[in-house]
C-alpha positions in Angstrom: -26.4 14.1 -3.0 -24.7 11.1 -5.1 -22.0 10.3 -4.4 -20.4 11.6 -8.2 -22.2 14.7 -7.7 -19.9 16.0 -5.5 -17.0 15.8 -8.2 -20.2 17.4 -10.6 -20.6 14.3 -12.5 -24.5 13.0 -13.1 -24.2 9.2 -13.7 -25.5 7.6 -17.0 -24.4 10.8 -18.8 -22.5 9.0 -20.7 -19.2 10.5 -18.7 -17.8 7.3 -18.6 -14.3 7.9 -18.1 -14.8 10.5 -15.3 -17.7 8.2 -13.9 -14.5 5.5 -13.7 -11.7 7.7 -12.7 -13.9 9.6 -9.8 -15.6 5.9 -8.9 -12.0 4.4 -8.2 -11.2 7.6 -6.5 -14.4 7.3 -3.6 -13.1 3.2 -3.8 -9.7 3.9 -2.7 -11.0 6.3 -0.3 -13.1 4.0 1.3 -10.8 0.9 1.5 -7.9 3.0 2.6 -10.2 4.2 5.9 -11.3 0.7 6.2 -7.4 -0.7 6.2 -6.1 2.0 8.2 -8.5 1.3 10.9 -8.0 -2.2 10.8 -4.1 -1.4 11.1 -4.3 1.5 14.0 -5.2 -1.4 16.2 -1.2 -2.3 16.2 -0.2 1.2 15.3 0.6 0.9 12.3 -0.7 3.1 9.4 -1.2 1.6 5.7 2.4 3.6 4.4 4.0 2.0 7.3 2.3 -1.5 6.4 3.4 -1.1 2.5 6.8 -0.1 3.3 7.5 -3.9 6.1 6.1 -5.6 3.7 7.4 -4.6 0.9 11.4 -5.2 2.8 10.0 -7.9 4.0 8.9 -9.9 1.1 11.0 -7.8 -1.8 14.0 -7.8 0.5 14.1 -10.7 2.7 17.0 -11.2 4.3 19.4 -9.2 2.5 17.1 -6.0 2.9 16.8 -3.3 0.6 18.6 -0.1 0.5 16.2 3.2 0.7 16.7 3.9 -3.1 14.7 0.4 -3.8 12.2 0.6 -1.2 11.1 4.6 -2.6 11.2 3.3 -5.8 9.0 0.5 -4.9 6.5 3.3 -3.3 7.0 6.1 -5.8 7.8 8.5 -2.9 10.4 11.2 -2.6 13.4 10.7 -1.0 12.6 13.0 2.0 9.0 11.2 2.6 10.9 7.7 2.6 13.5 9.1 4.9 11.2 10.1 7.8 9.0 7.1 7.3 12.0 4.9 7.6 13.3 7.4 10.9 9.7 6.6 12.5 10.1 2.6 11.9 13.4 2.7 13.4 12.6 4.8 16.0 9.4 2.4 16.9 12.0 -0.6 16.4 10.4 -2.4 13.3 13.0 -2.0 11.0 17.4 -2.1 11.0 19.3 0.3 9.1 22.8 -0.7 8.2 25.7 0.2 5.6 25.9 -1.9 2.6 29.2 -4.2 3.0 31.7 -2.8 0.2 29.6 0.7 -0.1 28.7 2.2 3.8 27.4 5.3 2.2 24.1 3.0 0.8 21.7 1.8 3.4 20.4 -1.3 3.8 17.0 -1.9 5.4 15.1 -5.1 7.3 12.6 -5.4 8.9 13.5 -6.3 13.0 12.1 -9.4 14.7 9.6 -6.8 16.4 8.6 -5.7 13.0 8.0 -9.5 11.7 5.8 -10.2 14.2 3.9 -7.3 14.0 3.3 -7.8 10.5 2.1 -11.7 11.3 -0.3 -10.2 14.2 -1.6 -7.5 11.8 -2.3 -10.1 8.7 -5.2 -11.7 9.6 -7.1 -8.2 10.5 -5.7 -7.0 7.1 -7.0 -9.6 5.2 -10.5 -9.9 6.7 -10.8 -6.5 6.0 -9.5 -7.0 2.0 -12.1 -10.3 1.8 -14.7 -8.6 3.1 -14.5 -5.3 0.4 -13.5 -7.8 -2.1 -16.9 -9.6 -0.7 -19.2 -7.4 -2.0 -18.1 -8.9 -5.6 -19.0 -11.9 -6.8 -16.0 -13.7 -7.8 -16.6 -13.2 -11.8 -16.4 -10.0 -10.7 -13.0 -9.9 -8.9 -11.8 -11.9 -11.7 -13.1 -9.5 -14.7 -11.5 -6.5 -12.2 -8.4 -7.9 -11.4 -7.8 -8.5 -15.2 -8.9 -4.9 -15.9 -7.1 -3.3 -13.0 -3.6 -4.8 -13.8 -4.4 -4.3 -18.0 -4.8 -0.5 -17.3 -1.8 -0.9 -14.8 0.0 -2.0 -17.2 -1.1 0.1 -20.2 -0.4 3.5 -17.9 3.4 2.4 -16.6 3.7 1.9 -20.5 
């Protein structure tokens, strides 16, 4: 069975935008298995991987509080709360109140957690370079450009 049959889509049908939207859908699938076995080899998943790197680079130093890093993810406040409780209970992140205002908390990402994330990089983007591999680079280029124009155009 094709692949777009299963969503009952025939390609060349002229379908095009559920040939797109179902294409990037069997994509993501695909390159999220392929990341998240890459990561499981350091125990991390790729929500836990988003979510360091993302305090890491966003935050640096100075962390983030929870508020930035869900809004950052587009999760829901109870989602980012037991994500955060597993990478504090695993010892990649810190959790501390915001000097002036304890109530908010600020998150960083531990010297265990930093390290992790340089140990898991290389893995990580092997794994990116070879999907983005199948593409020759006009490609990538004429997808990147598309990608982050319909990125744009949908956040409006």
């Amino acid at each position: 069975m094709d692949d777009l049959q299963a969503f009952g889509i025939e390609a060349g049908k002229g379908r095009y935008d559920e040939e797109g939207f179902y294409g990037l859908v069997l994509v993501y699938t695909v390159l999220f298995n392929k990341v998240a076995k890459t990561l499981d080899a350091f125990g991390l998943t790729p929500a836990k991987m988003n979510v360091l790197m993302i305090i890491k680079h966003q935050g640096g130093e100075a962390g983030l509080s929870q508020r930035e890093i869900g809004r950052c993810l587009m999760v829901t406040a109870s989602n980012m709360t037991r994500l955060l409780d597993k990478l504090e209970i695993e010892k990649l992140i810190e959790r501390s109140g915001r000097e002036g205002d304890r109530r908010v908390k600020v998150v960083r990402v531990s010297r265990r957690g930093s390290q992790l994330l340089d140990d898991a990089w290389p893995g990580y983007m092997k794994t990116m370079k070879s999907a983005m591999g199948k593409l020759s680079q006009a490609e990538q280029k004429m997808l990147a450009g598309l990608m982050f124009r319909w990125f744009r155009d949908l956040k409006g």
